[in-house]
Backbone as a ProteinNet text record, in pm:
[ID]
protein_1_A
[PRIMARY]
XXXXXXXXXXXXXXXXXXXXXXXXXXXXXXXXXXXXXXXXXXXXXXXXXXXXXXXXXXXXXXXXXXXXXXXXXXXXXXXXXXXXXXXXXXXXXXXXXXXXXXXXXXXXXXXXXXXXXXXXXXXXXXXXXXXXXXXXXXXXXXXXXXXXXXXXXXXXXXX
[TERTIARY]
551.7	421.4	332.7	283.6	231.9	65.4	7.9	-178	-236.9	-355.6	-363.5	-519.2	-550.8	-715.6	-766.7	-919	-955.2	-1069.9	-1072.4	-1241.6	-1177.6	-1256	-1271.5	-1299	-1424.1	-1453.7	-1355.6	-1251.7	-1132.1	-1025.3	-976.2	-920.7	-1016.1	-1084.5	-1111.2	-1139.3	-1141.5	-1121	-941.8	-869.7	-734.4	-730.2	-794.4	-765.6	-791.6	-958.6	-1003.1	-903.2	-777.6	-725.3	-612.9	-559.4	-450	-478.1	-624.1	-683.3	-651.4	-683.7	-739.2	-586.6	-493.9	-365	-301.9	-352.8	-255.2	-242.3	-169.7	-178.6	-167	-125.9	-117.3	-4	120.2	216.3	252	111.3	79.8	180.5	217.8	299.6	350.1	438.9	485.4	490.7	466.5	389	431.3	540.6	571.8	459.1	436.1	342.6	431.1	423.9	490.4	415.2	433.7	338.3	259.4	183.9	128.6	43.6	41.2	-40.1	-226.4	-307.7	-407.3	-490.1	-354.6	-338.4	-459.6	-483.5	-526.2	-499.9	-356.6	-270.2	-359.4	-481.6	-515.6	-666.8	-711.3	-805.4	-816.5	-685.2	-683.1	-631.6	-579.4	-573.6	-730.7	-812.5	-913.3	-1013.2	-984.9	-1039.5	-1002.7	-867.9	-815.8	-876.2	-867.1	-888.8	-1094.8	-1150.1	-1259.8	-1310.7	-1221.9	-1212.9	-1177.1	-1097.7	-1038.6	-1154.6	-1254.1	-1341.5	-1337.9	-1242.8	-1198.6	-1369.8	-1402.8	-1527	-1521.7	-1397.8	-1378.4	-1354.4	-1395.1	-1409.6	-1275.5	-1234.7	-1147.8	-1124.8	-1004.2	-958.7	-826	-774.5	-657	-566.4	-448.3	-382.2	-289.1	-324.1	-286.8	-219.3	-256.5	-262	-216.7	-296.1	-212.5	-117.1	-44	50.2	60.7	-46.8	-74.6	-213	-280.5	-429.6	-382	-405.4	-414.1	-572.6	-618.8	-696.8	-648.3	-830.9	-792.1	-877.8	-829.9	-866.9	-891.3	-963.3	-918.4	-816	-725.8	-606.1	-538.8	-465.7	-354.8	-367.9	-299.8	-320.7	-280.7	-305.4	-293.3	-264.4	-140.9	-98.1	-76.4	-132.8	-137.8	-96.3	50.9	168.2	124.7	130	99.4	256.3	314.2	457.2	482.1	342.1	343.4	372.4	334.8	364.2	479.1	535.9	655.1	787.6	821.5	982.5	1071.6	1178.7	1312.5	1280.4	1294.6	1310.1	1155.2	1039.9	928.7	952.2	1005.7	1015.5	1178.4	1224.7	1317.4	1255.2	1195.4	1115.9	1011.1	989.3	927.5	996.1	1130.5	1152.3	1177.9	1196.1	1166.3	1006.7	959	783.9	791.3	895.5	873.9	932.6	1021.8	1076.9	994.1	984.4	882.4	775.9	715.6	609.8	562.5	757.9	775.3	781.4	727.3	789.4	699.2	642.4	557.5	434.4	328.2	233.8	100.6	172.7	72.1	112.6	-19.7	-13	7.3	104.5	203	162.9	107	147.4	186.7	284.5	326.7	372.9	263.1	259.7	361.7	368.8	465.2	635	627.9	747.7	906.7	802.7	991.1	1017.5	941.6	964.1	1067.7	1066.9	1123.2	1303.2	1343.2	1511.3	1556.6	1555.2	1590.9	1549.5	1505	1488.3	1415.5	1337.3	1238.4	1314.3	1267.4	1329.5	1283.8	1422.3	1362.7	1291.9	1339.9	1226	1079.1	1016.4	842.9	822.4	732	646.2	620.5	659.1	676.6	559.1	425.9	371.8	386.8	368.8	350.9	264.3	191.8	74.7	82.9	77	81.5	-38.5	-80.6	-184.7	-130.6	-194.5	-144.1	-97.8	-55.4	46.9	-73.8	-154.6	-257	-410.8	-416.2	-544.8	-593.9	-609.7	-586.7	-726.7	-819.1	-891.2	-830.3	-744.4	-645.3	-548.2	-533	-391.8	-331.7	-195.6	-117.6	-62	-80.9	-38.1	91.9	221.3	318	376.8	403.1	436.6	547	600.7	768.2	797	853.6	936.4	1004.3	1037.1	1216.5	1281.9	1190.3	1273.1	1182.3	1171.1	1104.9	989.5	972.5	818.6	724.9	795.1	727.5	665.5	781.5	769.6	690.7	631.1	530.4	414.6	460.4	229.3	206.4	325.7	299.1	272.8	314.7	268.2	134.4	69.4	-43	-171.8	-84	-147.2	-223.8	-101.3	-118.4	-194.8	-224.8	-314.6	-419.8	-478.9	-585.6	-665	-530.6	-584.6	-652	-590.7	-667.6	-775.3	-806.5	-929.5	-1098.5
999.8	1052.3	937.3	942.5	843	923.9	782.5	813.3	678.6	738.5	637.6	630.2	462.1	495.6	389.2	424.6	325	318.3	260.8	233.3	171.9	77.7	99.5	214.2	278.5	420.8	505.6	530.4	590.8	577.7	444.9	353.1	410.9	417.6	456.6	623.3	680	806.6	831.7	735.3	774.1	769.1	645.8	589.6	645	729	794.7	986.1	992.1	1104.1	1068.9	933.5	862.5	875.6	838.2	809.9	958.6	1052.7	1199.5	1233	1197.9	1267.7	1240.5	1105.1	1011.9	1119	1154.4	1229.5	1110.2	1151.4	1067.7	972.7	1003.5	927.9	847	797.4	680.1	686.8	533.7	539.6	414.7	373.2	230.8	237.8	188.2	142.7	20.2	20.9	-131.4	-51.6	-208	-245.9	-314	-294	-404.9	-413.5	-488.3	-463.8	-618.2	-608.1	-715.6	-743.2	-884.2	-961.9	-983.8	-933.9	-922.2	-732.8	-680.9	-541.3	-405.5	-428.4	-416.3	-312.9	-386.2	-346.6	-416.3	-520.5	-535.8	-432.9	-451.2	-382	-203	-126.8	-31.3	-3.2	-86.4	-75.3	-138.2	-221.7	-213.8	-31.3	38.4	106.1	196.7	227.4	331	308.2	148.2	129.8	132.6	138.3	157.2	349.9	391.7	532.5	588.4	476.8	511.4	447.2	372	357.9	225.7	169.2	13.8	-86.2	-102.3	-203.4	-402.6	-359.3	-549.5	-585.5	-693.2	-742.1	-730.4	-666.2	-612	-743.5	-842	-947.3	-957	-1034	-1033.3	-1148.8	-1103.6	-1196.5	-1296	-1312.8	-1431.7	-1527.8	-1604	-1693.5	-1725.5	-1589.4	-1598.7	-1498.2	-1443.5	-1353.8	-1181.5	-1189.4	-1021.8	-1060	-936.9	-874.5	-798	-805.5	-702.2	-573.3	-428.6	-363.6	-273	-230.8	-86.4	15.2	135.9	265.3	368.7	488.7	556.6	634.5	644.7	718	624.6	504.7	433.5	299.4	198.7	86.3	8.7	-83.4	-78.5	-239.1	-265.6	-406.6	-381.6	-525.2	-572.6	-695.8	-688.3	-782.9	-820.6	-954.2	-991.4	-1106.2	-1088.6	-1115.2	-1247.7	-1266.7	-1359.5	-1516.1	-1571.1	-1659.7	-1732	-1609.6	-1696.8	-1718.4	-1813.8	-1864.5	-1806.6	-1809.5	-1749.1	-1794.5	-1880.1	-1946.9	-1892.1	-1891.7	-1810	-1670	-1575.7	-1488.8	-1438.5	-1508	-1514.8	-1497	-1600.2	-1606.4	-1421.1	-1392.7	-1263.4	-1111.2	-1137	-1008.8	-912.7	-917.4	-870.4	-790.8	-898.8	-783.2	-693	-742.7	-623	-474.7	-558	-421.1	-327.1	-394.7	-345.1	-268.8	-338.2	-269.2	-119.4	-78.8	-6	108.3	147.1	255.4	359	488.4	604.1	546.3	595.1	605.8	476.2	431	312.6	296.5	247.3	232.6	68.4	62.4	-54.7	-97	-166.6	-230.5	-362.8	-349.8	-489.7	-507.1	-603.1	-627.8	-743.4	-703.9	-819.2	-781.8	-660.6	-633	-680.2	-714.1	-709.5	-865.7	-920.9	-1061.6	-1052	-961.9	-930.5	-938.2	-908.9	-916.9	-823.9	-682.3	-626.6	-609.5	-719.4	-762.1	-628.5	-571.5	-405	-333.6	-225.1	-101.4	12.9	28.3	135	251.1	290.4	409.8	406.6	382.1	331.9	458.9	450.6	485.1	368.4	405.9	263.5	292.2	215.3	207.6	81.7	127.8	26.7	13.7	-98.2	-118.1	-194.7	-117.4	-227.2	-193.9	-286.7	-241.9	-213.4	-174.4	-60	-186.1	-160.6	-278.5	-293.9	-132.2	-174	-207.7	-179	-175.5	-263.3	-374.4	-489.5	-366.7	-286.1	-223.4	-119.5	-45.2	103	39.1	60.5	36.2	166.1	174.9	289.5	293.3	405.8	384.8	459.5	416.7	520.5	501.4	625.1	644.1	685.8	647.9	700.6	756.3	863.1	862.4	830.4	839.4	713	824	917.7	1023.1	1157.8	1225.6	1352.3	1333.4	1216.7	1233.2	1154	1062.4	1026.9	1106.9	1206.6	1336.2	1379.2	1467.5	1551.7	1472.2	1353	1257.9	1298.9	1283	1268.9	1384.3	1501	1636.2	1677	1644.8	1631.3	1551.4	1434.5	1334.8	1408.3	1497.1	1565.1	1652.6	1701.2	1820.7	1791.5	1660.3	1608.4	1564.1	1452.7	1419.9	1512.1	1660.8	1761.6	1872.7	1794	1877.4	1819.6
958.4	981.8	1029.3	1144.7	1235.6	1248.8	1225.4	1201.1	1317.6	1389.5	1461.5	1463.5	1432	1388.4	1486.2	1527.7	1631.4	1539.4	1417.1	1391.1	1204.5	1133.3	1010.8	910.2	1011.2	920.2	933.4	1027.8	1071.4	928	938.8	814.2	714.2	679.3	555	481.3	593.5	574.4	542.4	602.6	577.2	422.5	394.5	236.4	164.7	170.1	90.3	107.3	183.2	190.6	86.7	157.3	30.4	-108.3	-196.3	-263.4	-383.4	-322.5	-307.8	-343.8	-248.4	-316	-421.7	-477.6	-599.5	-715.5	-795	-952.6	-1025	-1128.9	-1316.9	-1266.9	-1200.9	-1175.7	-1096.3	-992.7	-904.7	-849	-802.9	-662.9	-694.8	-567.3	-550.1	-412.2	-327.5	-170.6	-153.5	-44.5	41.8	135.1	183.8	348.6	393.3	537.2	627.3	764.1	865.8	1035.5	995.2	1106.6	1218	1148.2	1108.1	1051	1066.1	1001.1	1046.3	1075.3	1102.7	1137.3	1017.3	881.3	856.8	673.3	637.5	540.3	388.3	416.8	276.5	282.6	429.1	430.3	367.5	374.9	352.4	211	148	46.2	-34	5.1	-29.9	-66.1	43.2	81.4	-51.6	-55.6	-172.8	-281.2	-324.3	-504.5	-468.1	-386.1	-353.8	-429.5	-338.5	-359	-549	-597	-748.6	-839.7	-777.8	-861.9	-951.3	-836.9	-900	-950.6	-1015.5	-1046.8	-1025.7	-1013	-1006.9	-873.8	-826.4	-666.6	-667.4	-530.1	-486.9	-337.1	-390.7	-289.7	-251.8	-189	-138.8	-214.5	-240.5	-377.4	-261.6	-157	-50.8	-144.5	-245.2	-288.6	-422.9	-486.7	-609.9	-644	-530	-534.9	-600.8	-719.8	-791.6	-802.5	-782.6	-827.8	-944.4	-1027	-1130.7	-1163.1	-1135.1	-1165	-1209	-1299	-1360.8	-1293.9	-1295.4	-1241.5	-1389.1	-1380.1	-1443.8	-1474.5	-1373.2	-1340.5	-1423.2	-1376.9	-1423.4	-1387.3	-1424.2	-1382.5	-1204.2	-1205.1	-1045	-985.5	-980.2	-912	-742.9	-678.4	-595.4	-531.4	-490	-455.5	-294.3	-308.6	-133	-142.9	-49.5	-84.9	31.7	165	261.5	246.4	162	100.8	21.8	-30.9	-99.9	-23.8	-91.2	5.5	-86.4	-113.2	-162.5	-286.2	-340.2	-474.6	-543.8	-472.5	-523.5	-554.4	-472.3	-486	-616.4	-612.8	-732	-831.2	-842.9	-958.1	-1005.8	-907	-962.2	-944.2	-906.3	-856.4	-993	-1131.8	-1244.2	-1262.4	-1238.7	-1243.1	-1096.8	-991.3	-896.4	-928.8	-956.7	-1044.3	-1083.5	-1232.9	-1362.1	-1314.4	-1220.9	-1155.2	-1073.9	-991.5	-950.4	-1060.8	-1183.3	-1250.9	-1248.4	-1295	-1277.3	-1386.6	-1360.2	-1436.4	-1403.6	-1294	-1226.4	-1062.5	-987.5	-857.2	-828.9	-749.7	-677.9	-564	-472.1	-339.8	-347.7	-276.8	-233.4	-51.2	-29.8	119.2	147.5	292.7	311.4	265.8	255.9	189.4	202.4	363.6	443.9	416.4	309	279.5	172.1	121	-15.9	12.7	99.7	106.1	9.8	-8.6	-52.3	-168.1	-282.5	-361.5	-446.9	-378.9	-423.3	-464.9	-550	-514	-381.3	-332.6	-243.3	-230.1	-339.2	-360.2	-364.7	-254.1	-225	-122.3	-131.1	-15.6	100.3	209.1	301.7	393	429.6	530.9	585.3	710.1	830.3	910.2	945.3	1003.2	1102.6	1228.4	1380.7	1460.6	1513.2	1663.4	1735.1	1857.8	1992	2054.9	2116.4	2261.3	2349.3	2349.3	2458.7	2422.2	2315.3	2250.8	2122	2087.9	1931	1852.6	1911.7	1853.1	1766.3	1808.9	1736.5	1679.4	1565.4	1458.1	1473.8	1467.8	1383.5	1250.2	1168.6	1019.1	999	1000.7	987.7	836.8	785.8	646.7	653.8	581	513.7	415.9	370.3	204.3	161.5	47.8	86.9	-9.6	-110.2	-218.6	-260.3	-295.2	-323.6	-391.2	-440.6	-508.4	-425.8	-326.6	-197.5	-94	-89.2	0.4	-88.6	-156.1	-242.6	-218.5	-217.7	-210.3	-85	42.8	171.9	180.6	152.3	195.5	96.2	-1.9	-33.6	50	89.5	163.9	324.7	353.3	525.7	483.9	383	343.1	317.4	247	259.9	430.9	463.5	626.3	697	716.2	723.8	728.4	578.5	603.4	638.7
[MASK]
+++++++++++++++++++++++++++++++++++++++++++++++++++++++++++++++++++++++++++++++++++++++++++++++++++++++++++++++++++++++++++++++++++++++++++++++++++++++++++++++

């Protein structure tokens, strides 16, 4: 399912559709795409929408954001940074992280070497070939409760 936005307010109407579909049993969300493209920005946008209260930044650096929502709890994996032996080191909390009852991103995914579980929700974030203004957002399922957000998700985009 391919979304194509030429604006921030565009992007954030997606988020706030994303936002809108989550239930009690959150998610786990790889990111992957073009650097700059706009994969922290939109997840800004969601925990914006959940009512996150704590400055909402990019874990560039220190690898997890940790927030709370009222829904469930909510980690934020930026995965650009680490080399092999870094990422060793955490692939246990990636795990852990992936389980129901809390929301997951981890960007940069395709840094991970498998290392995830697959069962995510996979977006991808690239700009147009012809345009650095329009991103495309394409989503994946990878299992049936992926599929159920995404078809909640298209039902929101919608209206």
């Amino acid at each position: 399912m391919k979304f194509e936005v030429k604006s921030l307010d565009e992007t954030k109407k997606l988020a706030q559709a994303f936002s809108k579909s989550l239930n009690e049993n959150g998610l786990f969300v790889t990111l992957t795409g073009d650097i700059g493209a706009g994969k922290t920005q939109f997840i800004r946008y969601v925990l914006e929408f959940l009512n996150v209260d704590e400055k909402i930044t990019s874990p560039s650096f220190v690898i997890l954001n940790e927030y709370k929502s009222e829904k469930f709890p909510i980690y934020h994996f930026d995965l650009y940074r680490l080399e092999e032996k870094g990422l060793k080191s955490i692939v246990s909390e990636l795990r852990e992280y992936s389980k129901n009852k809390m929301l997951t991103f981890i960007e940069w995914a395709e840094f991970a070497h498998d290392e995830i579980p697959q069962e995510a929700l996979k977006i991808n974030v690239e700009y147009d070939e012809n345009d650095v203004d329009i991103r495309t957002f394409e989503f994946e399922a990878t299992n049936k409760d992926t599929q159920e957000f995404l078809n909640r998700f298209l039902h929101e985009v919608k209206k």
